[in-house]
C-alpha positions in Angstrom: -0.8 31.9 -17.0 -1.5 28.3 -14.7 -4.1 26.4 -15.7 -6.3 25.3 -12.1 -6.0 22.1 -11.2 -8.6 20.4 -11.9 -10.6 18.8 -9.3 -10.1 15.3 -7.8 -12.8 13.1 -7.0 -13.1 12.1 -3.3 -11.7 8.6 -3.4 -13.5 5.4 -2.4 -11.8 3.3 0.4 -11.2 0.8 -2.2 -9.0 3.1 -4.6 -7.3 4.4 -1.2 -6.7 0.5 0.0 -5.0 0.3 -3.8 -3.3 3.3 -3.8 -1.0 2.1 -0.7 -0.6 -1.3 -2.1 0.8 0.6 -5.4 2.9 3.1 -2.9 4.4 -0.1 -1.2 5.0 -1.4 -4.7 6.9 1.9 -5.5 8.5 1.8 -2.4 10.1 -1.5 -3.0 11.1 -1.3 -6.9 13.3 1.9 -5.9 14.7 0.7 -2.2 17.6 -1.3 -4.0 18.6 2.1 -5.6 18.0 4.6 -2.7 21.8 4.0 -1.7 23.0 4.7 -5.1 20.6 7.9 -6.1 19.8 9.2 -2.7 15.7 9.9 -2.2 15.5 11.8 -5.3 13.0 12.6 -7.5 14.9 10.6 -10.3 14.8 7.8 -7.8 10.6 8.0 -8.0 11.1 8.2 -11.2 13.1 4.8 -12.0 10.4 3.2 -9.5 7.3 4.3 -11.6 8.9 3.2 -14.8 9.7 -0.2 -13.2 5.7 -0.7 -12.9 4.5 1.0 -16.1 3.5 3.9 -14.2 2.6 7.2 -16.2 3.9 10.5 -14.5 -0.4 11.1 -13.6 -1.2 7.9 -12.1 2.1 8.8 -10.0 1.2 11.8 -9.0 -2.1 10.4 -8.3 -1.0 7.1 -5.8 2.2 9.7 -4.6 0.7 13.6 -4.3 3.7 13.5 -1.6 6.3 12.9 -4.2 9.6 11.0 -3.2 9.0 12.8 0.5 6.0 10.9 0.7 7.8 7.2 -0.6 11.1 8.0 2.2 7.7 8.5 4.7 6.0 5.3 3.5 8.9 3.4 4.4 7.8 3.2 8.5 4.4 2.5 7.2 5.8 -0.7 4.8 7.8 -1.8 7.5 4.9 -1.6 10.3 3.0 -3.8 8.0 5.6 -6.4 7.6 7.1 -6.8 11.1 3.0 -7.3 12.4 3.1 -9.9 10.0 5.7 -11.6 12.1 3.9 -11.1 15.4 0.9 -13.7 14.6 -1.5 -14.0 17.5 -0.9 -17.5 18.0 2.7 -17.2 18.5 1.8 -14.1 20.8 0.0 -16.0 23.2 3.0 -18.0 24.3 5.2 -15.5 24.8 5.5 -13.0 27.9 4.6 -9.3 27.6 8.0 -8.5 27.7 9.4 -10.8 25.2 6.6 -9.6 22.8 8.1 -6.2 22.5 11.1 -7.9 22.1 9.9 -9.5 19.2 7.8 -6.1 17.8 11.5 -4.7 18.0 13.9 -7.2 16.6 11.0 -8.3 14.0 11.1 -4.8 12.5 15.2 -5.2 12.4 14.9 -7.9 10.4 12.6 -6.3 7.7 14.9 -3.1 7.4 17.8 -5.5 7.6 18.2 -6.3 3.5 17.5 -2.2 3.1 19.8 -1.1 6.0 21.6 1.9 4.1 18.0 2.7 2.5 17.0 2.9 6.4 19.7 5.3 7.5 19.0 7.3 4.3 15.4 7.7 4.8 16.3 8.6 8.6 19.2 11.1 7.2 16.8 12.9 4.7 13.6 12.9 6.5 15.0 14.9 9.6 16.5 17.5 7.4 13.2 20.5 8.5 10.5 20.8 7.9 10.1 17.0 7.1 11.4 16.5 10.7 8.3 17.3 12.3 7.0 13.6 10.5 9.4 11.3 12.8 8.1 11.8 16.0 4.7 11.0 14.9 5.7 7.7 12.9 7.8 6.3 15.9 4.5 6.4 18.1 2.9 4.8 15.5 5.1 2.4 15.5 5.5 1.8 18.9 1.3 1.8 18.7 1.4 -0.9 16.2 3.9 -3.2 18.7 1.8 -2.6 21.7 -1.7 -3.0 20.2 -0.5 -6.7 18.5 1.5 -7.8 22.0 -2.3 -7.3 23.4 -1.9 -4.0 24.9 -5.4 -3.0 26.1 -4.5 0.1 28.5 -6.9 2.9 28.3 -5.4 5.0 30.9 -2.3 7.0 31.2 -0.2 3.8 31.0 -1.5 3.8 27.5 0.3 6.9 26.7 3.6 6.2 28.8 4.2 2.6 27.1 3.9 4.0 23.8 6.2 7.3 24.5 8.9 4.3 26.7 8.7 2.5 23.6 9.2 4.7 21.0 12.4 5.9 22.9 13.7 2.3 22.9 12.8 1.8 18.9 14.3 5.4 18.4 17.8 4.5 20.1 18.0 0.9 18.7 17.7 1.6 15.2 20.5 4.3 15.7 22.7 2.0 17.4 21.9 -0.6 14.7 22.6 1.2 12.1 26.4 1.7 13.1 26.4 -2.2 14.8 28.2 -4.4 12.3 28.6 -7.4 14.8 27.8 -10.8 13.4 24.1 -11.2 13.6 23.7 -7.7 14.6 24.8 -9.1 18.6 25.7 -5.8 19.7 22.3 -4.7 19.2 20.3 -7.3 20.1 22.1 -6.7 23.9 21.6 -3.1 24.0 18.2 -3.7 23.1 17.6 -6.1 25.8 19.2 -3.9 28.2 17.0 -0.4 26.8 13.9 -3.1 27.4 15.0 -3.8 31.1 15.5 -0.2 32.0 12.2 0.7 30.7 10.2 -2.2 32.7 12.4 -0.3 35.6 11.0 3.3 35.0 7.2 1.7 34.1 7.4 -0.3 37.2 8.1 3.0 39.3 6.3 5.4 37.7 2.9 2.8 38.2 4.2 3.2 42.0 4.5 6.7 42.2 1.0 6.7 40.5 -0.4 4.2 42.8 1.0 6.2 46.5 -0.3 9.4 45.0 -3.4 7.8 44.6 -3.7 6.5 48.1 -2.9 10.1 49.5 -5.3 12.0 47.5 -8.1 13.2 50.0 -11.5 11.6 49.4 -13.9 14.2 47.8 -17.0 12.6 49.3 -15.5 12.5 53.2 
């Protein structure tokens, strides 16, 4: 007969702050072998022994198991490519060459971990895990706007970030089959995606706008 688990105590946000700087830790002591052993749970298992972690405090930081780590791995690279978005270094650039920067910034962090990347991206849209992706694009894309000083409340709020996500979607499956020198290849089709978004944002905010003007005024 199962025992019942026992109980967890609610977490402070301290031990939850912890717990994803230990899940980045695990993340990065088993990315070097994720093209060998596949996101496996021997895989998680070579990670936690790289950090002296016993199976419970695992299964504590990870309830996810290796699902969870393959998941983490948008989160870990959200983190890093902000890092290389400084505000300073925003204010000098354009809008547009900001998302540039979001986009190539986050290439460069998946760069050393490319096959990891289109392992991850392999495994995690196998169902039911599929149903994750979609959600960690936008967050993505989210993350990228919100640092180039996105401030949009309105509708354009929701139609940068779903523009966006397609353009992160398609270049990270193009650049994961680019092996140009200094990923080239990419780097064009991304600025080209980029242009043809600004296109489609700059007419939908017309259509939007003549709608608008012949709406009938409520108070006439």
């Amino acid at each position: 007969m199962m025992k019942k688990p026992k109980a967890r105590k609610p977490r402070s946000k301290t031990n939850s702050t912890a717990d994803v700087s230990l899940k980045s830790q695990l993340l990065e002591a088993a990315l070097p072998d994720v093209a060998f052993d596949g996101w496996t749970d021997e895989l998680l298992s070579r990670a936690a022994a790289r950090l002296n972690l016993s199976p419970d405090a695992l299964a504590e930081i990870l309830p996810g198991g290796v699902e969870e780590l393959a998941r983490h791995l948008s989160a870990w690279a959200d983190e890093k490519t902000l890092a290389k978005m400084p505000a300073a270094k925003m204010e000098k650039l354009r809008m547009r060459d900001r998302i540039t920067l979001g986009v190539t910034a986050r290439l460069e962090v998946l760069a050393p971990y490319k096959a990891a990347t289109g392992s991850a991206l392999a495994y995690l849209a196998k169902p039911p895990r599929g149903r994750h992706l979609p959600k960690m694009v936008w967050s993505t894309a989210d993350a990228i706007w919100r640092r180039a000083g996105d401030t949009a409340t309105d509708y354009n709020h929701y139609t940068k970030r779903l523009l966006l996500s397609g353009v992160l979607t398609s270049t990270i499956l193009f650049w994961l089959n680019d092996d140009s020198e200094g990923y080239a290849r990419t780097l064009k089709f991304l600025d080209q995606r980029i242009d043809n978004v600004l296109k489609i944002g700059g007419l939908m905010a017309k259509a939007k706008n003549k709608v608008g003007a012949k709406a009938p005024d409520k108070n006439a």
